[in-house]
C-alpha positions in Angstrom: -0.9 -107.8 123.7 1.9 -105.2 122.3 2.7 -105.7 118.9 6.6 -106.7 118.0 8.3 -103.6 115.6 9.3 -104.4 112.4 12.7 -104.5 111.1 13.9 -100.7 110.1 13.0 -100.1 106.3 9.8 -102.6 106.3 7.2 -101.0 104.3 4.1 -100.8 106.8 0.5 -99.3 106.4 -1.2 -97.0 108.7 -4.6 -98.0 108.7 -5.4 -94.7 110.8 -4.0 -92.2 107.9 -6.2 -94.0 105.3 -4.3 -96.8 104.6 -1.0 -95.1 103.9 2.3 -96.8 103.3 5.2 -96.1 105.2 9.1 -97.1 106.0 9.3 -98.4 109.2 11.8 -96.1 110.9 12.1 -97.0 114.2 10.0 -96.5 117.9 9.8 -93.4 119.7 8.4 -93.8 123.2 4.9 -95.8 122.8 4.7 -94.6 119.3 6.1 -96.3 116.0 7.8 -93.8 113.3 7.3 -94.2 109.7 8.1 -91.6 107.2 7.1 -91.7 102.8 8.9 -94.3 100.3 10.1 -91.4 98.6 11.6 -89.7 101.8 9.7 -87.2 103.3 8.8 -85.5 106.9 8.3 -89.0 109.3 5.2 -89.1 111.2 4.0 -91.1 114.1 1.4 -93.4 114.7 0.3 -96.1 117.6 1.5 -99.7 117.0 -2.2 -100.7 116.8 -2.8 -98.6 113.7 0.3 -100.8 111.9 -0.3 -103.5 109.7 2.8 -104.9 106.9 1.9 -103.8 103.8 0.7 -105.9 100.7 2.7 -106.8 98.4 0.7 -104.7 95.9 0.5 -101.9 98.1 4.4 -102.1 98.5 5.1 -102.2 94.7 2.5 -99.3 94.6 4.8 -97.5 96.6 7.7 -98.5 95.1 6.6 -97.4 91.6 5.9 -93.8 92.8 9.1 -93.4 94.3 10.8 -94.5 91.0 8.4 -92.2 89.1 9.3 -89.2 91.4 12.8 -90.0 90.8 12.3 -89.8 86.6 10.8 -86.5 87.5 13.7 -85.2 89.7 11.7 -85.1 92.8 13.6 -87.5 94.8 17.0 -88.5 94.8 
């Protein structure tokens, strides 16, 4: 059974990159894209590797970002 894509911007985990949380950026052949919260280089992974991310993995994720920010790594 193939796995519906999220909408683009839904914070997802890839279970095969130890559990790392991604944007949801779209699908590129048989492969899903995701890239960083902060912004970053995108990377690809199998739909089957996807799972929506926790809330508490999400504000995790969200708290870096905002950190990175205060530092001046991110716009």
């Amino acid at each position: 059974m193939e796995s519906l894509p999220p909408t683009v911007g839904a914070l997802v985990v890839d279970t095969s990159r130890g559990d790392r949380v991604g944007e949801f950026r779209g699908v590129a052949g048989c492969y899903w894209s995701l890239r960083p919260v902060g912004g970053g280089r995108e990377w690809e992974v199998e739909p089957r590797h996807v799972r929506p991310a926790l809330v508490i993995e999400q504000l995790r994720a969200r708290i870096a970002r905002m950190n990175a920010r205060s530092r001046g790594e991110v716009l």
